[in-house]
N, C-alpha and C positions, 0 to 999 in steps of 0.2 A: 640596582634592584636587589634588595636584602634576600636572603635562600629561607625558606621557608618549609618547614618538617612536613610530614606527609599526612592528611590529616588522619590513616591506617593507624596511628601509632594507637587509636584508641579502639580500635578494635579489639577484642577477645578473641583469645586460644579458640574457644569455641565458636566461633562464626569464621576463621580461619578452617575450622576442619569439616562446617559445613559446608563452603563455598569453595575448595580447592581440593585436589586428588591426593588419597591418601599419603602417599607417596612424597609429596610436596611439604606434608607438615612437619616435619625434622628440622627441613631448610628454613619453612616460615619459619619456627620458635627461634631460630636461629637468629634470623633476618631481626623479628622483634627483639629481640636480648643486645643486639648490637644497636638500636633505636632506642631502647630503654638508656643504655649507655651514656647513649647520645642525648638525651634528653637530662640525666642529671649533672654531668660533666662539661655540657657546653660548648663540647669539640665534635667537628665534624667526623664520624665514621661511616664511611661509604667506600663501598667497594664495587667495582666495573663489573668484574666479573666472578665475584663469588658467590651469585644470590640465582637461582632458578625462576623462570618467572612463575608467579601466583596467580591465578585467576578468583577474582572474589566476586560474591552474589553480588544481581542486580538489585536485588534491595538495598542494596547500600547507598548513601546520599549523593558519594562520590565517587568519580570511574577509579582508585584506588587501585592500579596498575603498581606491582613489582616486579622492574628488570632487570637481568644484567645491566642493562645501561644505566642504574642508578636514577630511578622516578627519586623528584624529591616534589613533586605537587599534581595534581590531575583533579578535574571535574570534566562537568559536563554542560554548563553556561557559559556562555561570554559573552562579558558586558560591551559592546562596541559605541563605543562617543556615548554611555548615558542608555543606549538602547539594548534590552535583552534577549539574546535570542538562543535557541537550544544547539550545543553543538560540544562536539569530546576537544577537550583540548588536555598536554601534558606536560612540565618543566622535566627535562633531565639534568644531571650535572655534566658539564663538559670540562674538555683540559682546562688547565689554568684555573680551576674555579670557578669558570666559568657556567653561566646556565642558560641553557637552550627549551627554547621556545617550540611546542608542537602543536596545529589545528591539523583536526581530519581532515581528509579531501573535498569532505562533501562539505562540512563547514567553508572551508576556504570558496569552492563556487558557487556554494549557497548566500553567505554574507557578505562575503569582497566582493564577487563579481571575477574571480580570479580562475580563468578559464583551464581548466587540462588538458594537454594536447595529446596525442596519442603518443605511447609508450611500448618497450614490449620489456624492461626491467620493474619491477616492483618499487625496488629501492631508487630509484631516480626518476622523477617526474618533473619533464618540462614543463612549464607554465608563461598563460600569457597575459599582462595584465599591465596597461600603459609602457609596453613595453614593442622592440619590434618584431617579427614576425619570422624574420629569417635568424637574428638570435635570442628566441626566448629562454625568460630565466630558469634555471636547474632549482632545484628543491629535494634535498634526500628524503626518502621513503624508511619510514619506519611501523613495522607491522605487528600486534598485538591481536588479540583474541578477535575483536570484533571491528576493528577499526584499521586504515591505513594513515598514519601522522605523515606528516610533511613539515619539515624546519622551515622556519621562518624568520628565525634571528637574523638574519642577515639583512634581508629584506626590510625587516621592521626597524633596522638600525640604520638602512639608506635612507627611509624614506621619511626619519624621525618618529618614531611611534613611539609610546611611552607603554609599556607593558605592567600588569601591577594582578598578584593572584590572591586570595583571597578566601581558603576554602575552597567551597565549590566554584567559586566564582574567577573567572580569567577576565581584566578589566583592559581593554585595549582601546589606546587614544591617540585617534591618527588629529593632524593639520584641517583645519576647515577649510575647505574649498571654496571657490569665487565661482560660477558658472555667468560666465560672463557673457555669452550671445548662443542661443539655439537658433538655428537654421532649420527649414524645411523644403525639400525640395524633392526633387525625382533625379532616380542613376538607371538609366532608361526606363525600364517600368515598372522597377521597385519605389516605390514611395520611401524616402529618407527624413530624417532626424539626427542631426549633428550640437552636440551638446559641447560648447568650448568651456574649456576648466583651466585654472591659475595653474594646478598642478595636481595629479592623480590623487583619486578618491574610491573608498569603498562605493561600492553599488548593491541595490537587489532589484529581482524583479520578480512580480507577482499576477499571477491571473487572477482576475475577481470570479466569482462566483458564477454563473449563468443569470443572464437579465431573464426575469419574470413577465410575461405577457401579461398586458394589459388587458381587464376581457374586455370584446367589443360591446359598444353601443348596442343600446335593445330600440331596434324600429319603432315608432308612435303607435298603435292602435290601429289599425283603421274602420272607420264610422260607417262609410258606405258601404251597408251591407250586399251590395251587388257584386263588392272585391275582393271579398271574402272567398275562401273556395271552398265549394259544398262538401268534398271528400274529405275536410278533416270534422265532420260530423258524424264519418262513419265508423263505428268502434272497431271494427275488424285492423282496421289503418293504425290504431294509437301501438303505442310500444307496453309489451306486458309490465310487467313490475317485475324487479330482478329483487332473487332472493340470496343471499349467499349462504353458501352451503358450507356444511358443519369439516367436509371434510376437503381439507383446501388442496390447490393443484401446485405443485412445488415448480411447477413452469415458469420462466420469468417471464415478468408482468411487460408486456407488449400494446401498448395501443393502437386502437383502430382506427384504418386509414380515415384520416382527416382532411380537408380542402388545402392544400402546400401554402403556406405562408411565408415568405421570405423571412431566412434566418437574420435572428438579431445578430447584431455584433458583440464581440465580447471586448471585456475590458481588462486594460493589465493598468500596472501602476510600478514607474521606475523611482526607485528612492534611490538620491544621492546624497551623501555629506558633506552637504555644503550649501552655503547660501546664496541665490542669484540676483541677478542685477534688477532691479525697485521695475525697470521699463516692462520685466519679459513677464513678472505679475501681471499687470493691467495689459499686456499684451494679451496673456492667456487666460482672462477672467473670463470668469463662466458665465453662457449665455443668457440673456434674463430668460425666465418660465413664461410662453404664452399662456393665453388665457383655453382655459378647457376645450371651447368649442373649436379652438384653431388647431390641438393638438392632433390633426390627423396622421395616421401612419397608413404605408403601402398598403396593411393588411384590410385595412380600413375602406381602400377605394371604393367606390361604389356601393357601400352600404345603403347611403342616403338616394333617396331617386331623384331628389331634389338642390342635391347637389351637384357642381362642376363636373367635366369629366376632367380624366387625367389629363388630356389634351388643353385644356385652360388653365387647368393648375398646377404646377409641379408637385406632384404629393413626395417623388421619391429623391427629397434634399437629402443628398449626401452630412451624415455626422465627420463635424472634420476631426482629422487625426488627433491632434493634440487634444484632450476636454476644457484641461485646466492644469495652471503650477501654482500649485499653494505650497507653505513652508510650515512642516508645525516639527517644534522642538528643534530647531535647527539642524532640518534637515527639508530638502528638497524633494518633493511628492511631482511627478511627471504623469500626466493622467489617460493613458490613449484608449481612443474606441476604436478597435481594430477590425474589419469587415471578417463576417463566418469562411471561414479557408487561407484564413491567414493569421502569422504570429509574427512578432518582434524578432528578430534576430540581433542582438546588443553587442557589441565588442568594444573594445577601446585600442588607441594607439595613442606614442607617443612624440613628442616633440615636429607639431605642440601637442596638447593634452588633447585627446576625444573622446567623448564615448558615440558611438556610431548607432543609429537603431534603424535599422533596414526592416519594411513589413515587408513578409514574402509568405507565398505559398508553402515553398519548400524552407521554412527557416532551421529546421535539425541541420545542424553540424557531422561529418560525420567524424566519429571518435574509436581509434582503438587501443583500447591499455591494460597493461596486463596488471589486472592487480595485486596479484597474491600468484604462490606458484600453486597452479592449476585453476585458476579463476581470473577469465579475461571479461572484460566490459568491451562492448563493442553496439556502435550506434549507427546508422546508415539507411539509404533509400531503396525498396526494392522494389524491383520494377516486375507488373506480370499486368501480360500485355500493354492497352498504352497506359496503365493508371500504373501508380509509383505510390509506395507506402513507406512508413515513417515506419521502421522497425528498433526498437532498444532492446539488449538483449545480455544475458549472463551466458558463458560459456563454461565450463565445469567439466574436470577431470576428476571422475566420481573413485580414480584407483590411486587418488593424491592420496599417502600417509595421512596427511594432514586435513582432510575433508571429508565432512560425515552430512549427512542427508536425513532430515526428521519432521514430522508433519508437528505444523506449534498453532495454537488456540488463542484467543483472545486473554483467556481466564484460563489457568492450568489447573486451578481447584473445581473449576465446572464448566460446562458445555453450553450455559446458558449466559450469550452475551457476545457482544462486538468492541471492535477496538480499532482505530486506524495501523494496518499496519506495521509502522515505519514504529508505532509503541508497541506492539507485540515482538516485532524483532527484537526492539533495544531489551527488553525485559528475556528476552530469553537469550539473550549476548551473540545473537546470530547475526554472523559477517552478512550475508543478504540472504534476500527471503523474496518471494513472490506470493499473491496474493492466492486464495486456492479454491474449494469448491463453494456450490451453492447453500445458502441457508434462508429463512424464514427474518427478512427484517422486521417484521412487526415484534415477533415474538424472540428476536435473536438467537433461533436455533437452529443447529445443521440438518441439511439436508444432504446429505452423504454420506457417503465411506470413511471415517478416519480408523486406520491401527498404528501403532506406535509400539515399536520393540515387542512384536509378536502377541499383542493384548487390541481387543476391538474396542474402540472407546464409541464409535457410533457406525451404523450398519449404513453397507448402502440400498439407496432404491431404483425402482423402475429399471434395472437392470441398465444404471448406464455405464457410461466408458470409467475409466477408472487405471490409476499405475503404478507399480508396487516395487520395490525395491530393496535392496540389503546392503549391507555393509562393505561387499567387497564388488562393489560397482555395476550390478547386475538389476534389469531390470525386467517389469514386463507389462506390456497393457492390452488391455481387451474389456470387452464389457461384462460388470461383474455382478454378481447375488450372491448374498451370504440366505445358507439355510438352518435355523435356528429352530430346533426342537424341542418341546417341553415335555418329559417323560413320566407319567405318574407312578403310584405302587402295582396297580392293577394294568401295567405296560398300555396307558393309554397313551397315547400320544396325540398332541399338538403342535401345531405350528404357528414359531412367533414370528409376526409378522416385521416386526422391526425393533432395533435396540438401539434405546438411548438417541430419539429421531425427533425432528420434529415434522416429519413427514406423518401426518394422521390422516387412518385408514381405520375402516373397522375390520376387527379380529383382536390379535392377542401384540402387545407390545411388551417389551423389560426394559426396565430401569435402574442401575447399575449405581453404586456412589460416586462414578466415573461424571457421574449424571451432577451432581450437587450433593447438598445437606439435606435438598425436600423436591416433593415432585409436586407439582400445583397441576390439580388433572385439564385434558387440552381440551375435552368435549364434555358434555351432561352426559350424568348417570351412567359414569364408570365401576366397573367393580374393580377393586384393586385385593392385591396378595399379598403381603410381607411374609417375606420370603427371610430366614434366620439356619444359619449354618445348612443347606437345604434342604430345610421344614418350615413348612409353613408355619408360621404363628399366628397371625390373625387375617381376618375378611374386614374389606371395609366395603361401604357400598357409598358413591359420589355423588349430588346432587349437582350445581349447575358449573359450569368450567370457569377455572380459575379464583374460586372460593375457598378451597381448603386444601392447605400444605400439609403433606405426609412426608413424613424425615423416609429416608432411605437409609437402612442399617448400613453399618459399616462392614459387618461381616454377612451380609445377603444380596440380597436385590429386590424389586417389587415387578408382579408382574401384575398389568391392565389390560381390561380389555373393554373393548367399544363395541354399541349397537350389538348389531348377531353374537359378536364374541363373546356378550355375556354370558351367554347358553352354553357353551363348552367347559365354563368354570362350577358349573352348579354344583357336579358330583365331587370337585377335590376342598376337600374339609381339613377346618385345623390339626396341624397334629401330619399329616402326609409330609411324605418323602419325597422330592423331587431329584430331577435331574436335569439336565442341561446338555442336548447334542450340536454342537455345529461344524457348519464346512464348508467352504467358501466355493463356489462355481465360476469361471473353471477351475478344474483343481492347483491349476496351475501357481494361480493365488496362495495357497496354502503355506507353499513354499519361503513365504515372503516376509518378512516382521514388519516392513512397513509400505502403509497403502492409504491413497489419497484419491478421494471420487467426486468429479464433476461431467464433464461430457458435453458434449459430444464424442467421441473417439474418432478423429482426424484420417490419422495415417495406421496403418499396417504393414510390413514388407514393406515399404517403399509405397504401395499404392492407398488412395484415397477410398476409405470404406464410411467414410460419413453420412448418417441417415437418421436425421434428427428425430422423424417420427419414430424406428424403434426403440428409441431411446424415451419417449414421450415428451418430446418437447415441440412446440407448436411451429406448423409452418411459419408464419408471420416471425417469428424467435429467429428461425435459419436464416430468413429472407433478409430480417435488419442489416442495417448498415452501422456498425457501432464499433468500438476501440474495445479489443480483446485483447485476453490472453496463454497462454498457450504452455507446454511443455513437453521436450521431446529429445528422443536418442539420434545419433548420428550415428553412422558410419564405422567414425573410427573408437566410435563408442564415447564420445563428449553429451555430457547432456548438457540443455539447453532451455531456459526460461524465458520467454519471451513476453514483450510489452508489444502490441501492432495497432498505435495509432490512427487519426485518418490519413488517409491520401493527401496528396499533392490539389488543394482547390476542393476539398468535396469530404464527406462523413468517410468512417472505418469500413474493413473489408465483413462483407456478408459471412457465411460460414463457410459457404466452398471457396469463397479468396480466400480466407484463413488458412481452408487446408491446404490449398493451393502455394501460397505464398510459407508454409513448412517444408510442403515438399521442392521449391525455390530455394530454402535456404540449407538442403541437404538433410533434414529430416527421414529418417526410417519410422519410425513409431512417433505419432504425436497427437497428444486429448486437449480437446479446449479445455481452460478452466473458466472461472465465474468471469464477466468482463464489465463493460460499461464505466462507470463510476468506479467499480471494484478496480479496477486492474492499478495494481499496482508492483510497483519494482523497486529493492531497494536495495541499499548496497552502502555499509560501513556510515550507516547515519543517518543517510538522508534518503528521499524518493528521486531516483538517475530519469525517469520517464514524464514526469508532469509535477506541478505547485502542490504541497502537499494539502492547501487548502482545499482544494479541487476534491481529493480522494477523499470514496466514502470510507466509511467503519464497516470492516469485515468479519467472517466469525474469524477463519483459520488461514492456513496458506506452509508453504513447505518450505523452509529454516537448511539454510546453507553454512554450516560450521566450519571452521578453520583448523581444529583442533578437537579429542577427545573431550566430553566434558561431562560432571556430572549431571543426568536425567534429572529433570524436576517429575517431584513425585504429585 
């Protein structure tokens, strides 16, 4: 394989000085002047150890890594057999001339199937993959700004792989596989799935989306009016007319109890590379479609009064495991309907070749590895009382040199917008990140707290839980209010209700260029302020919401107000002086540059102080049973992000097992954050907690760095 130059060489002096610390650019020009060299003369110049490493923006096409170790290629794609999938990979030069091959960690168990087994060194990680169990194969660790590499040369050289880079693009081409006989059986009451292979193959494996109910059937009519019941002629009986109201409840949205219908199954889908035997297709073709009337399901029973009962007819046929094996593009698609409280458990072994799929209740593995110094991963079941939770979680040494703590956004140019994630981190080059507080999906705006480096970019409301923190490992949480004052020349005073929110209320709100380029009003007939070095410059008056964009000065802010709030702005005319008081409650906050607001607020001291109504979140909200997530101090002063799954057979923990199962895991202080769909966890690439398909698009979430790095502005 031919050595190939970095595609950095075309970089400018100037995107070098905005993408890497002052400090660093002597050594870049350096770096480039010896690449310049290299590029007219034809001869390699590379040196081990005479280059500091560079961190360059995430706008760049390519992950563009320089190290000591001499990067001579890096992206962020790799093409595996033809197929593309998103992941960091980097070529370094080795002895001899040699060049060495690097996938992230997360790439590697993402796209191989290439399991990590627990660790407590960075730089060595076992791994298991067609391989055996007592000696699985070594892999060196190589760790960079936002990522963990793992060499692979070796590996890819047993196992015949043809490797080929390309720019951005890493083109890796394993053997195609034979899958020669699937098996199905039971290993006492785990349901089994044994996949035979000629010889080891990449893998993935993917949860589909959630199945969509069907609505039910709508009864016939009925004619005799004697079976009609007289009370729904009474109007007092019928249900009023719901209006939605102008100003919306930032509670999350909870439905009301419903008739329990057995949950559907969900569906994964195992891809292998490789082709299978012509029999195990028409073994596992998929079942012909009945015809509509026959399509009854469990939820269905007894709708018809003229139909069977259960007792005559089996309504609840089990969906069998496998759906279907179809092949497209050569590759092998495994299709299973797996019952609600259960997942695949996949592994492979070798000689001969397997890949294993166990459905189980409990299928998490547990995992501990250290990733970085001061940041371990760690995965395991925790048990409180008899139910047992899936807990995935970051451990963090918040007084590592190396590790800084920053609340990140979807959009860093504005507050208005969602983003999965697993893209918000990669774009702000943060090693891992967890998902954070609550926001407005319709309208993608926060409803909470965010400050960053002692500047309030959105205020919080309802007075809920909230945790603040600074640089040199110090935290604190409690339930918070900022109080924000608007001071005129005639010492009037006002109070703004909220800044830069999409929490709408009436009274007086500000809007910041923290905010955007414009403010599109959220309610009719606002009065707005443009607010210019602080004077007012002009009055606007709104007609209906979301009709007309007002820029927001670069050097002001605008202030709004709704309903009654109108009346308090009459008397301040163009041409006034303003001023601007705040101060965060408790004061304690104050102290803090950075602070992230969701809630509930869990734990205090040690003890559970959870009380969702003060916080104004809906019983039914506490009560749920749903997959959160969480953050929290220990002890020995390790903070802690956590991912809490469902249980073992059964949906996620309510909000007092949440807090409960913190104060389980050694928790001193701990706030829910946003959960459900949101929760997410990720860590050097990838999502460590669930299918990134699965997760929704969130506004923000709180960014775990490995290193000093320049603020985006």
């Amino acid at each position: 394989m031919g050595k190939k130059v970095n595609s950095c060489l075309s970089l400018s002096i100037c995107n070098i000085m905005n993408s890497c610390n002052y400090r660093c650019f002597k050594d870049s020009l350096s770096l480039l002047l010896l690449f310049g060299l290299f590029f007219f003369s034809k001869q390699s110049v590379v040196s081990a150890n005479s280059t500091p490493e560079l961190k360059l923006s995430s706008e760049s096409n390519s992950h563009s890594v320089l190290n000591r170790g001499g990067v001579v290629a890096s992206g962020y794609q790799i093409i595996l057999n033809g197929k593309k999938f998103s992941g960091a990979w980097l070529q370094r030069q080795g002895n001899k001339k040699s060049t060495l091959t690097y996938l992230s960690d997360g790439a590697l168990r993402q796209i191989f199937g290439i399991d990590l087994l627990s660790s407590r060194k960075p730089a060595i990680q076992p791994v298991q993959w067609f391989s055996s169990f007592k000696q699985p194969l070594i892999l060196s660790g190589w760790l960079t700004t936002g990522y963990r590499y793992l060499d692979i040369t070796n590996l890819a050289t047993s196992k015949g792989w043809k490797i080929q880079n390309k720019g951005n693009n890493l083109s890796i081409y394993t053997q195609s596989a034979n899958i020669e006989n699937i098996i199905q059986g039971k290993q006492g009451n785990i349901e089994q799935v044994i996949v035979d292979l000629d010889h080891p193959t990449p893998w993935q494996i993917r949860q589909e989306a959630p199945r969509k109910r069907k609505p039910l059937p709508q009864l016939p009519k009925l004619k005799n009016p004697e079976l009609k019941n007289p009370k729904l002629k009474n109007p007092e009986l019928k249900n009023p007319k719901l209006t939605t109201p102008k100003i919306t409840n930032p509670t999350p949205k909870t439905q009301k109890d419903k008739p329990k219908l057995p949950p559907l199954n969900r569906d994964w889908t195992i891809t292998l590379h490789g082709n299978p035997n012509p029999s195990l297709l028409k073994r596992y073709a998929p079942r012909p479609v009945l015809p509509s009337f026959l399509q009854l399901n469990s939820s269905q029973e007894n709708l018809n009064p003229i139909s069977p009962s259960s007792d005559d007819i089996n309504i609840n046929v089990p969906e069998p495991l496998i759906k279907q094996i179809e092949v497209v593009e050569n590759q092998t698609l495994i299709r299973l309907s797996v019952p609600f409280g259960y997942e695949p458990r996949v592994s492979s072994v070798g000689n001969p070749n397997r890949l294993i799929i166990d459905i189980r209740p409990d299928a998490m593995v547990a995992r501990d590895i250290t990733w970085a110094p001061g940041l371990r991963w760690r995965q395991q079941f925790v048990n409180l009382a008899t139910e047992s939770f899936a807990v995935k979680w970051l451990e963090v040494n918040p007084r590592s040199f190396n590790i800084q703590l920053r609340p990140i956004w979807s959009n860093p140019s504005t507050l208005v917008g969602t983003a999965p994630l697993i893209k918000t981190a990669q774009n702000y080059v943060a090693a891992a990140a967890i998902n954070g507080g609550f926001f407005n999906r319709k309208n993608r705006l926060p409803l909470g707290a965010i400050r960053r480096n002692g500047q309030w970019l959105s205020s919080p409301i309802l007075n809920r839980g909230a945790i603040a923190w600074n640089d040199s490992g110090q935290f604190h949480m409690g339930r918070l209010s900022l109080k924000e004052t608007l001071i005129a020349p005639n010492q009037q005073k006002l109070t703004i209700s909220t800044l830069n929110s999409g929490y709408v209320q009436t009274g007086i709100a500000r809007y910041t260029p923290v905010w955007g380029l414009a403010y599109i009003p959220l309610t009719d007939n606002e009065v707005v302020l443009v607010v210019r070095k602080n004077r007012i410059f002009s009055k606007l008056q709104t007609n209906k919401a979301g009709e007309q964009s007002i820029p927001i000065p670069r050097d002001g802010y605008l202030i709004t107000s709704r309903g009654a709030g109108n009346n308090q702005l009459q008397n301040l005319t163009v041409g006034s002086v303003l001023r601007i008081a705040s101060s965060s409650f408790p004061v304690e906050f104050n102290r803090y540059p950075h602070i992230l607001g969701a809630g509930p607020l869990l734990l205090q001291n040690r003890r559970i102080v959870l009380d969702a109504t003060l916080e104004n979140f809906s019983k039914a909200f506490a009560r749920q049973k749903a997959i959160r997530s969480a953050i929290c101090t220990t002890a020995s002063g390790q903070l802690v992000i956590a991912a809490v799954h469902n249980r073992v057979g059964g949906k996620g923990p309510t909000l007092a097992e949440h807090a409960q199962l913190m104060q389980r895991m050694g928790c001193i202080n701990a706030l829910n954050l946003d959960g459900g769909s949101s929760t997410s966890l990720y860590l050097g690439g990838q999502l460590v907690d669930r299918s990134p398909n699965t997760a929704a698009r969130v506004h923000n979430g709180i960014g775990i760095f490995l290193q000093p790095r320049r603020e985006n502005k």
